[in-house]
DRENLUMZA-828501 format. One line per 3 residues: their letters; for each residue y, x, z of C-alpha. Coordinates in steps of 0.05 Angstrom, whole numbers, plus 5000, padded with zeros to 4 digits. Example, Ala and Ser with C-alpha at 12.3 -4.5 7.8 and 13.67 -1.06 7.14 Angstrom:
2
as	4910/5246/5156  4979/5273/5143 .
***
This chain:
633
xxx	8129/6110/9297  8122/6039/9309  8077/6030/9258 .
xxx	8034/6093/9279  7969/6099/9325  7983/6151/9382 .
xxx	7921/6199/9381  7941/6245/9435  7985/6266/9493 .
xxx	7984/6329/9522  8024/6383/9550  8026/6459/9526 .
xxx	8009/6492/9577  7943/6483/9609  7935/6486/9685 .
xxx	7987/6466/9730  8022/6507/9778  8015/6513/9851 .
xxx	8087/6512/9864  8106/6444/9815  8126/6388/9863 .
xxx	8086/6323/9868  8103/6259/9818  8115/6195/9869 .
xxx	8057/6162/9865  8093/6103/9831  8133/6139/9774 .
xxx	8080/6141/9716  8070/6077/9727  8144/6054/9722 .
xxx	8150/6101/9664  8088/6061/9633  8115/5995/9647 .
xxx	8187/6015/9609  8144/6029/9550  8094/5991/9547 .
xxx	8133/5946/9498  8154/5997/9453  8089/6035/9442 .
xxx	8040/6027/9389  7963/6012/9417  7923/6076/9426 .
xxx	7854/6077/9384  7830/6151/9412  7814/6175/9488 .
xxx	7872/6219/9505  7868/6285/9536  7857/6279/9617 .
xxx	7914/6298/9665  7982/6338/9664  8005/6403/9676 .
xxx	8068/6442/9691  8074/6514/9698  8135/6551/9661 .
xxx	8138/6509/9604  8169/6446/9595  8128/6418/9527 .
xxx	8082/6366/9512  8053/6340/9443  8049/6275/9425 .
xxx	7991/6258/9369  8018/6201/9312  7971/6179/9255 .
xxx	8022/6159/9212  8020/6100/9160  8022/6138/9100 .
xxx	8013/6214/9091  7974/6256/9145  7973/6255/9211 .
xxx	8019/6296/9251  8038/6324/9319  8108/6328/9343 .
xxx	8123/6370/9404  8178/6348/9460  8218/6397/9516 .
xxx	8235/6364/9573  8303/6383/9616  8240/6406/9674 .
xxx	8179/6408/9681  8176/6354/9731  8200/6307/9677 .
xxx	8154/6341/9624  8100/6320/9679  8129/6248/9685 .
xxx	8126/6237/9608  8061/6255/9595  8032/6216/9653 .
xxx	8065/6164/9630  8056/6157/9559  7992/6160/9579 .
xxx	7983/6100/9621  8020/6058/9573  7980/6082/9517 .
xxx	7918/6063/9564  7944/6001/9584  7960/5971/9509 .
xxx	7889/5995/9492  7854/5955/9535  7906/5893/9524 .
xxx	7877/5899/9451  7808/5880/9431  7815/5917/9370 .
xxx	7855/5971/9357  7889/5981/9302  7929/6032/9258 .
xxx	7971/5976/9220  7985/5925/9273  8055/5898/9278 .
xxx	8078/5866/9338  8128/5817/9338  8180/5866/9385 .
xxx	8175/5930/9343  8193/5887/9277  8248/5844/9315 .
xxx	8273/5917/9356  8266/5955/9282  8293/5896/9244 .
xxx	8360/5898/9281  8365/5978/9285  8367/5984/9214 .
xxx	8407/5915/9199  8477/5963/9211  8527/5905/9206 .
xxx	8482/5850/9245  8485/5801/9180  8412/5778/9195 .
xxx	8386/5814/9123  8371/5881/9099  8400/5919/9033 .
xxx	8362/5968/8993  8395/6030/9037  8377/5990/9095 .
xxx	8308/5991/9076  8306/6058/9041  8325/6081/9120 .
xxx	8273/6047/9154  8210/6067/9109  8226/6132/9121 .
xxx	8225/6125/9189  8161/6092/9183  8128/6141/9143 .
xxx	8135/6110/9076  8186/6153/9050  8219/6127/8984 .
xxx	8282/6145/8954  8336/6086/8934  8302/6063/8873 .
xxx	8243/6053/8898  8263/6013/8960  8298/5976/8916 .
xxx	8238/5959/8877  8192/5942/8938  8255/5908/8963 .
xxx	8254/5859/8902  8169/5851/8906  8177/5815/8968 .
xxx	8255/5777/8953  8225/5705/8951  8292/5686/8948 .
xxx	8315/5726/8901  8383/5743/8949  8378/5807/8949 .
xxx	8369/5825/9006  8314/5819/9062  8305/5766/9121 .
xxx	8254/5776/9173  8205/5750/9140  8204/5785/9085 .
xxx	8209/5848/9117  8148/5829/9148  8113/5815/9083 .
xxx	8147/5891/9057  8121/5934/9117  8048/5889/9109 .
xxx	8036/5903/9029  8062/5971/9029  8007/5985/9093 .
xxx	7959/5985/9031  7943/6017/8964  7932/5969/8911 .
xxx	7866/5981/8910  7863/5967/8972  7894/5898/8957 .
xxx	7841/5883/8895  7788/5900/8939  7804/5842/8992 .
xxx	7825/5793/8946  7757/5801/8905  7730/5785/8973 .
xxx	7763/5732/8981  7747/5697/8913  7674/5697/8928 .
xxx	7688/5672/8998  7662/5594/9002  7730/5565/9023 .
xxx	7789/5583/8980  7856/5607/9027  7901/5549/9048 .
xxx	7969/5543/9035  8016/5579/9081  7976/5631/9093 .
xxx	8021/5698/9099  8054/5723/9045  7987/5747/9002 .
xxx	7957/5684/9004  7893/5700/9012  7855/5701/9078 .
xxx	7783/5707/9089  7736/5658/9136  7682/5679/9187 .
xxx	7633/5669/9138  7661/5706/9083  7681/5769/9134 .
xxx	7597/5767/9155  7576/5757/9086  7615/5817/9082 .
xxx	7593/5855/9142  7516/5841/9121  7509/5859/9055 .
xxx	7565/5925/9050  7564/5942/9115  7494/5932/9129 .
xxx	7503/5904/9202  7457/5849/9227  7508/5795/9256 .
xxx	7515/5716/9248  7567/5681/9225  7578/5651/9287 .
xxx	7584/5717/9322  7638/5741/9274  7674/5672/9286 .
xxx	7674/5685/9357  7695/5762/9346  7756/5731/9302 .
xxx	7775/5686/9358  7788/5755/9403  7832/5783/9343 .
xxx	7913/5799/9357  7952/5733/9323  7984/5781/9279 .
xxx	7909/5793/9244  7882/5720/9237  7913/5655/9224 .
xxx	7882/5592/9230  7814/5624/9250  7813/5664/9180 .
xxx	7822/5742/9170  7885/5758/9137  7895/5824/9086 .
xxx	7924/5873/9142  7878/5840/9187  7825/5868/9155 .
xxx	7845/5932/9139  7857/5943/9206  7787/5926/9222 .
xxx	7755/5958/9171  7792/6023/9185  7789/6021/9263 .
xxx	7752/6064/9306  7689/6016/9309  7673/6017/9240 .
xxx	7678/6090/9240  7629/6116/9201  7607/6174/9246 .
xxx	7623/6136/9303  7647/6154/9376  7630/6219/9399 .
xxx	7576/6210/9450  7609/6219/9513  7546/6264/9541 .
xxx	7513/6328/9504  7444/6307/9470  7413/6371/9458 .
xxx	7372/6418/9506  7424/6476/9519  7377/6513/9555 .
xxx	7357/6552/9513  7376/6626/9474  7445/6635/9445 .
xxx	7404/6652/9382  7380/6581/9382  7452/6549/9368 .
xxx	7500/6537/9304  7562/6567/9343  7633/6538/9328 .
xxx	7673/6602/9306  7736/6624/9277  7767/6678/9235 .
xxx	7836/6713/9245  7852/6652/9305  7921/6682/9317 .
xxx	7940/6659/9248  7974/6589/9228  7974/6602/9150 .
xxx	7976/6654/9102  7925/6720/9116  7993/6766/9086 .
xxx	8049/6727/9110  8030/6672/9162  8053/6663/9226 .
xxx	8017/6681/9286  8009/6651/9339  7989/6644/9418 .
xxx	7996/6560/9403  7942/6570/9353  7890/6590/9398 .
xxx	7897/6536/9431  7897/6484/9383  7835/6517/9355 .
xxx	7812/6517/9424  7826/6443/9433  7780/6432/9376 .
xxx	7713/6452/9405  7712/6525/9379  7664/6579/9414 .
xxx	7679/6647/9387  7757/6667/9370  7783/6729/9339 .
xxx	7833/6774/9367  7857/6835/9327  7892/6892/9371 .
xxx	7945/6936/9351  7978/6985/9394  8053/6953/9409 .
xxx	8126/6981/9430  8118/7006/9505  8040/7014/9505 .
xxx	8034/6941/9499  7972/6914/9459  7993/6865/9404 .
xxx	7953/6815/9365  7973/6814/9284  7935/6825/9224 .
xxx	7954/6900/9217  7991/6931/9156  8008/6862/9129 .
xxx	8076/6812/9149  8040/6763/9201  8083/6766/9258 .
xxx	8065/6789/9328  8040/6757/9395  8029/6804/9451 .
xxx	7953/6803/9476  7985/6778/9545  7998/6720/9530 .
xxx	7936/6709/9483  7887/6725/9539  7923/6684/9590 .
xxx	7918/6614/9539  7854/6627/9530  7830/6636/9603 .
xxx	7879/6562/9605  7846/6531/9546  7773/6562/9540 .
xxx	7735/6500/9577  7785/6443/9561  7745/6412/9509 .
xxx	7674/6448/9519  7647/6467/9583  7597/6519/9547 .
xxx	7611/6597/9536  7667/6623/9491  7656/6686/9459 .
xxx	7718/6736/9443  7706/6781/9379  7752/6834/9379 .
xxx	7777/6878/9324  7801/6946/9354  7852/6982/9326 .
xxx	7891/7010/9393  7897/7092/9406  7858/7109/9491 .
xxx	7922/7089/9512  7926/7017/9478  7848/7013/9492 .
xxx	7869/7029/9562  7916/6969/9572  7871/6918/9536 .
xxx	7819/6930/9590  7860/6919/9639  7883/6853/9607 .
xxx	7823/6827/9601  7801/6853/9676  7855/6819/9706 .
xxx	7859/6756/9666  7782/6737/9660  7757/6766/9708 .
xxx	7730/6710/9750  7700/6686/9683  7669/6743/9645 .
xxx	7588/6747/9633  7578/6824/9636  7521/6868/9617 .
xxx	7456/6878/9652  7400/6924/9637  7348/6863/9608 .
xxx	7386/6858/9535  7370/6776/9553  7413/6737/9517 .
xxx	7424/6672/9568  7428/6589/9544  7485/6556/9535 .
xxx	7471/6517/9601  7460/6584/9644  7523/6606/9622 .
xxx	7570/6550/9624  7639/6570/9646  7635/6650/9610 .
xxx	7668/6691/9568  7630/6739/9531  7666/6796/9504 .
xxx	7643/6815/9429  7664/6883/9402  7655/6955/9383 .
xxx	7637/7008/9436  7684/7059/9440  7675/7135/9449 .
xxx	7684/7153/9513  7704/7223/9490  7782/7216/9488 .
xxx	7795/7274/9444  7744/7255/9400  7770/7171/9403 .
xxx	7843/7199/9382  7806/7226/9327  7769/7162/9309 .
xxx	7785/7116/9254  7804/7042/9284  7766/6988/9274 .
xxx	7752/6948/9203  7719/6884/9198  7695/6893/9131 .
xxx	7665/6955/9158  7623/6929/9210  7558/6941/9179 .
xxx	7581/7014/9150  7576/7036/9230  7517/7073/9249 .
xxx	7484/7041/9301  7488/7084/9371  7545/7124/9347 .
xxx	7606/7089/9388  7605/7103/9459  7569/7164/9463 .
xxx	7593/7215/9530  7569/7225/9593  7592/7170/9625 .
xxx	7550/7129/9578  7492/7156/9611  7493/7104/9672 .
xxx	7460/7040/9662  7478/6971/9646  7476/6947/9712 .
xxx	7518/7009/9739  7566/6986/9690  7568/6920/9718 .
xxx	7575/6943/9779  7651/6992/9754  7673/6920/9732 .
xxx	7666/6881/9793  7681/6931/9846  7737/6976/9794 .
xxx	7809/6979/9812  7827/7043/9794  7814/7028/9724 .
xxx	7865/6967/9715  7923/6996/9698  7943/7060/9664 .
xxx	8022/7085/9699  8075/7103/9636  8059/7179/9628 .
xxx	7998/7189/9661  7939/7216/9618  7880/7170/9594 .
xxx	7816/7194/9622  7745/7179/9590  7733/7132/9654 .
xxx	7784/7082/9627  7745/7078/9551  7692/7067/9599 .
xxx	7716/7015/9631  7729/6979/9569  7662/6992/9543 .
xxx	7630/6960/9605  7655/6900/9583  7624/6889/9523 .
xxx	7565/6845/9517  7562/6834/9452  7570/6911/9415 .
xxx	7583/6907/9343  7541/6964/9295  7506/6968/9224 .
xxx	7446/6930/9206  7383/6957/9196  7314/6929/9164 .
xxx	7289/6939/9239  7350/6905/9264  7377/6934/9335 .
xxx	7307/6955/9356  7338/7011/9397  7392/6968/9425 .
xxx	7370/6910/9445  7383/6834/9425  7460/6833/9452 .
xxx	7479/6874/9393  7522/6834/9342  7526/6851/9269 .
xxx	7586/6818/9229  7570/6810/9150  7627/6781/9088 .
xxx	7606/6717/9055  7583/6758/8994  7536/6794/9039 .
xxx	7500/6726/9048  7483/6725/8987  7443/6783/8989 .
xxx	7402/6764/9040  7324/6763/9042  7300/6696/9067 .
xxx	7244/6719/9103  7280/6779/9139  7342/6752/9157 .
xxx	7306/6685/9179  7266/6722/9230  7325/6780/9256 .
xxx	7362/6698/9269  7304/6676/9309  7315/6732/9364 .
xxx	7394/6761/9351  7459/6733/9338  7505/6754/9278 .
xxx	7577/6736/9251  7595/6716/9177  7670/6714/9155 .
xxx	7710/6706/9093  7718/6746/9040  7777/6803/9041 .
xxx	7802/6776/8979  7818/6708/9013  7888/6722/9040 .
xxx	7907/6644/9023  7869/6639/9082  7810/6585/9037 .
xxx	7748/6578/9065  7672/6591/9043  7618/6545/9038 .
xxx	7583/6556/9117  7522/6524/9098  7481/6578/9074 .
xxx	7496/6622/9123  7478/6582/9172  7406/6559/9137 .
xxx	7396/6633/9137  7395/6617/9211  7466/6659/9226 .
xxx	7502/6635/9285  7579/6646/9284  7594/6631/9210 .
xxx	7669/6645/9221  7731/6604/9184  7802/6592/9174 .
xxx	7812/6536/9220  7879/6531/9196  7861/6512/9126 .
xxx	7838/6441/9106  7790/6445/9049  7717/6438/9035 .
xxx	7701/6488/9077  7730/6471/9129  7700/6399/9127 .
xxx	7633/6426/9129  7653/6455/9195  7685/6393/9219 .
xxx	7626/6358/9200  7575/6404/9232  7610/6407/9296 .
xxx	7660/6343/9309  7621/6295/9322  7548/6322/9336 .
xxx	7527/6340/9411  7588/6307/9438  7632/6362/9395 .
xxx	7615/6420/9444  7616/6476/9400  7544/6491/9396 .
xxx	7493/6454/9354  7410/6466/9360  7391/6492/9299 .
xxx	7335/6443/9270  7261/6468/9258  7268/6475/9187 .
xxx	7315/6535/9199  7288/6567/9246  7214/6563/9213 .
xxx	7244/6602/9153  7241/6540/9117  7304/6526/9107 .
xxx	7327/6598/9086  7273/6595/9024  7311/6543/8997 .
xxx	7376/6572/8996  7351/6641/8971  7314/6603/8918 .
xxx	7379/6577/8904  7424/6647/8905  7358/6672/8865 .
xxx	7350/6728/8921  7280/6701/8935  7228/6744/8919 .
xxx	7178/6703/8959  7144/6643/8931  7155/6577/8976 .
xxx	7098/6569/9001  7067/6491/9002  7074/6485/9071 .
xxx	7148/6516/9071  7168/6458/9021  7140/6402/9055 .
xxx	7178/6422/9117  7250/6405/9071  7273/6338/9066 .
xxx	7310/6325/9011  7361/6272/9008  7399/6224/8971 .
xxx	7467/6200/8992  7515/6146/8969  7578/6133/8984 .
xxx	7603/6061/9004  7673/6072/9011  7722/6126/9027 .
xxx	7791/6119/9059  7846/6153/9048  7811/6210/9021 .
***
C-alpha cells in the first residue's frame, strides 16, 4: 500500500487492561523510526492511544488508489506486540505527516518506487515484463489482468523494448493515478496557462506555473490568493509534485484532492452548538438492526459492528434479544439466518466503545423477545455492565440536555408485565408493532405501584436481582428490575401523545408512517417528545430511506442501515459527519421546530390539510446548488 494514504490505526478492543505490562518508553519510537521509510504520509488524525485486553487485533485504515477504501485487520503473536504496533504505526504515520506540507493520496517517494521496483523485477535485470507489472498493480490497487498490463505497459514503452525501466514505471504508476478525464481536465489548464510547459518536464509534458495554478484557484475555486502566495506555497511542495517551480499533473491532483481543499472541510475540533438543551431539541445519530453487517435475512451479525458504527458518531443502537441455549440472551434478527452474538459480549463493546468518538449520551433501543427467564438475565447484563453509566428514571418525566448527560446510557424499550404468569403468556416484542401497543398496558402489577424514584433507588442499591441461579423460579421482582431501567418506554401513539405518561415515552413509527403525518401535530408532539423512525419491513437488502422528512417533521432518531452505502445513507453522513464536530447530535434549526419546515414536506407528501401560512413560507429558504466538481464519485 505504498501508494495508499493510511486513515486509521486502531486496535479492537477498547480499553486496556490493568494487568498488560508497560511498552519501554523507547519502543514506539524505534518501531516508528524502522518505518518511517516505508510508510505512506498520513492525511487524517488517527484514533488516540492503544489498548490490550484479551485480544490481540488492530485495524489499519488504507485509502487505496483505485477502488474504495478499505480496512485490513492484523493479530499479533501478544498483545504486548499488538500494543507496540499500533503505537508505532502511529508515530510514524505522525511523524511523515508533519515532514509533509501537503499530504497527499498519490505521492510517490523515491524509496517505495526504487524498494517496489526491485520486489517485482524477479530476475534483477533492471526492467519489468508485462507479468511483472500485471503483479505489482495489483498490489497497488490497480488490478488488471495480463492484457491489460500489457497495454499500459506499452503506453508508457518510450523505447519501445518491451519492457519497463525505472523511469517508465514511474510515468505507469503516475498516469494510471488518474482517469482520463482527469488528464483532459489538467491539460486544458494548462493550455490557457500564460507560459507553455518546457521541455523535460515529466513524462505528460505539461506542467502548470504559479500563475496559472492561482488563476485557477480564483476563478474555480473561488479562493482569494495572489500569485505570489501560490508561488511561495509551490516552493513548500514535495519534489515529486513540482519541477522547476511549476505544478506537475500528479502534483495537482494531489492537491486538489487533499484534505485542504476538502470541500466540507476539517471537522471542527470543538462542538459549536449549545447542547444544553432538551433531547427533543437534537437530530440524533441512530441506527437500525446495528448487530447486522449486510443482508436483513442472511447477514452476518456482529459484536465488531457495533463498534464500527460506534466509531462513527452514532447515538442510539439497536439490540434485538432472543432467548439463547443455557438461558443466555442472544442478539439476531429472530426467525431469519443472521447469525448470533451473545448479548455479553454486545453490552460489554458498547460500555468499551460508547464515548470513543462522542462524549454525549448513547441511547440503547431494545427489541424484546426473551421468556421472565431471558428477561431475567438481560437485566442483569445490563446491571452489571453499565451500571456506573446508566441515566435511570426519576419521578419529573424531564428529559435532560445533551451536556447534563454526557457520559449516559439511556435504556429505550418496552415495559414489561410484571405479572410472570401473565408475561409467559405475552406475545414478544415487534418493531413494526410499536404503535399497535396500548399505552399503559406493559408493566402493570403491584410492584409497579412504587414510584420512579423508588425504582431508582432498586437499581442502585439491588443485588439480589442480578442474577437468576439455573433452576430457581423467576419472581415478578426480577421483571421489575428490568423495568426500572427503562427511561425511555416504548407504547402507541395517540392524538394527545403520552399525556398520561409523561415526555420519556418513546414511540417508534415505519418510514411509510411518515408519510402520514399531519404537519402541524407531529411538529408540535417533536417540540416536547422524542420518537424513532426505521425502515420499511420489506427492506431486507438492508437499503435505506430518504431521513430527511422525518427529520423536518422534527423526529429525532430517524434510524438506518449503517451498513449500506446509498443515498440514504449519505444523507446521514452528511447530516452528521462533519457538522458539530461529528458528535452524534445536531440542533435542529428554527424552521423545524417552528412547524415551518414540516408544512413543506407535507405539502410535498400532499398530507397537508393546512394552508402555509405567509409567515410559515417566508421562514423556508430555498436554495440553489451547483456542483463544481466531484471526485471519484
Amino acid at each position: 500500500y505504498f501508494l495508499a494514504d493510511v486513515t486509521h490505526v486502531s486496535p479492537t478492543c477498547g480499553q486496556a487492561s490493568e494487568q498488560d505490562e508497560p511498552l519501554p518508553k523507547d519502543a514506539p519510537q524505534r518501531l516508528a523510526d524502522r518505518l518511517a521509510a516505508r510508510l505512506p504520509d498520513a492525511t487524517r488524525p488517527l484514533n488516540q492511544g492503544f489498548s490490550g485486553r484479551q485480544w490481540r487485533t488492530f485495524r489499519v485504515g488504507v485509502r487505496a488508489l483505485a477502488g474504495p477504501s478499505r480496512e485490513l485487520e492484523f493479530v499479533a503473536s501478544t498483545r504486548e506486540k499488538m500494543k507496540l504496533w499500533v503505537a508505532g504505526l502511529q508515530r510514524a504515520c505522525e511523524a511523515l505527516q508533519a515532514q509533509a506540507p501537503v499530504p497527499s493520496s498519490l505521492m510517490i517517494t523515491d524509496d517505495a518506487l526504487d524498494r517496489e521496483f526491485h520486489v517485482a523485477d524477479d530476475n534483477d535485470d533492471g526492467e519489468l515484463d508485462s507479468k511483472e507489472v500485471a503483479r505489482i498493480l495489483k498490489k497497488v490497487n490497480l488490478t488488471s489482468s495480463r492484457t491489460e498490463a500489457q497495454a499500459m505497459l506499452s503506453s508508457v514503452d518510450t523505447d519501445l523494448s518491451g519492457t519497463l525501466d525505472r523511469t517508465e514505471f514511474r510515468a505507469l504508476l503516475t498516469r494510471h493515478a488518474m482517469s482520463q478525464a482527469h488528464r483532459d481536465f489538467f491539460r486544458k489548464l494548462c493550455e490557457a496557462d500564460e507560459v507553455q510547459p518546457e521541455s523535460g518536464v515529466e513524462e505528460e509534458s505539461t506542467s502548470l506555473s504559479a500563475a496559472g495554478l492561482a488563476q485557477f484557484l480564483q476563478t474555480v475555486q473561488g479562493d482569494n490568493v495572489t500569485e505570489d502566495q501560490v508561488a511561495h506555497f509551490l516552493e513548500q511542495l514535495p519534489a515529486t509534485h513540482v519541477c522547476d517551480g511549476r505544478l506537475v499533473e500528479h502534483g495537482f491532483w494531489s492537491l486538489i484532492t487533499g484534505p485542504n481543499f476538502d470541500a466540507v472541510g476539517p471537522s471542527a475540533s470543538e462542538v459549536s452548538q449549545d447542547m444544553r438543551r432538551p433531547l427533543h431539541d437534537y437530530w440524533i445519530a441512530s441506527s437500525h438492526n446495528t448487530y447486522l453487517e449486510g443482508h436483513q435475512l442472511t447477514g452476518h451479525a456482529s459484536v465488531e459492528q457495533y463498534m464500527a458504527v460506534l466509531l462513527r458518531g452514532c447515538r442510539c443502537l439497536e439490540i434485538d434479544i432472543w432467548d439463547g441455549p443455557g438461558d443466555e440472551p442472544v442478539v439476531t434478527h429472530g426467525h431469519t439466518l443472521t447469525s448470533k452474538v451473545l448479548l455479553t459480549d454486545v453490552v460489554r463493546v458498547i460500555r468499551e466503545y460508547a464515548f470513543v468518538a462522542s462524549p454525549y449520551p448513547l441511547i440503547l433501543s431494545l427489541e424484546q423477545h426473551c421468556g421472565p427467564r431471558g428477561i431475567a438475565r438481560c437485566a442483569a447484563i445490563f446491571f452489571q455492565t453499565l451500571r456506573s453509566v446508566l441515566w435511570l428514571p426519576d419521578d419529573s418525566a424531564h428529559i435532560p440536555s445533551p451536556e447534563g448527560s454526557r457520559g449516559r446510557i439511556f435504556i429505550k424499550a418496552k415495559l414489561r408485565k410484571t405479572n410472570v404468569a401473565e408475561l409467559e403468556r405475552e406475545p414478544s416484542d415487534d418493531e413494526e408493532d410499536d404503535e399497535d401497543t396500548a399505552p399503559g398496558e406493559e408493566g402493570k402489577g403491584p410492584l409497579l405501584a412504587q414510584s420512579k424514584s423508588q425504582l431508582r433507588t432498586t437499581v442502585e442499591t439491588s443485588s439480589k436481582c442480578c442474577c437468576v441461579a439455573p433452576k430457581t423460579p423467576v419472581t415478578d421482582e426480577h421483571i421489575h428490575f428490568y423495568n426500572s431501567m427503562i427511561f425511555f418506554p416504548g407504547g402507541k401513539f395517540a392524538k394527545n401523545g403520552f399525556a398520561n405518561q409523561g415526555t420519556t415515552a418513546l414511540c417508534s413509527f415505519n418510514e411509510k408512517q411518515v408519510e402520514k403525518w399531519q404537519p402541524q401535530e407531529m411538529s408540535a408532539y417533536h417540540r416536547s417528545t422524542l420518537s424513532r423512525v426505521f425502515p420499511h419491513l420489506m427492506r431486507v437488502d438492508s437499503s435505506n430511506y430518504s431521513p430527511s422528512p422525518a427529520w423536518l417533521f422534527g423526529a429525532q432518531l430517524v434510524a438506518l442501515n449503517y451498513q449500506q452505502f446509498d443515498a440514504g445513507s449519505i444523507e446521514n453522513e452528511g447530516r452528521f459527519r462533519q457538522a458539530n464536530s461529528g458528535c452524534g447530535m445536531v440542533l435542529k434549526p428554527p424552521c423545524v421546530e417552528s412547524g415551518a419546515a414540516a408544512a413543506r414536506v407535507g405539502k410535498q407528501l400532499g398530507r397537508s390539510r393546512t394552508s402555509v401560512t405567509q409567515e410559515t413560507s417566508d421562514a423556508l429558504l430555498q436554495v440553489t446548488v451547483r456542483i463544481l466538481a466531484l471526485h471519484r464519485v
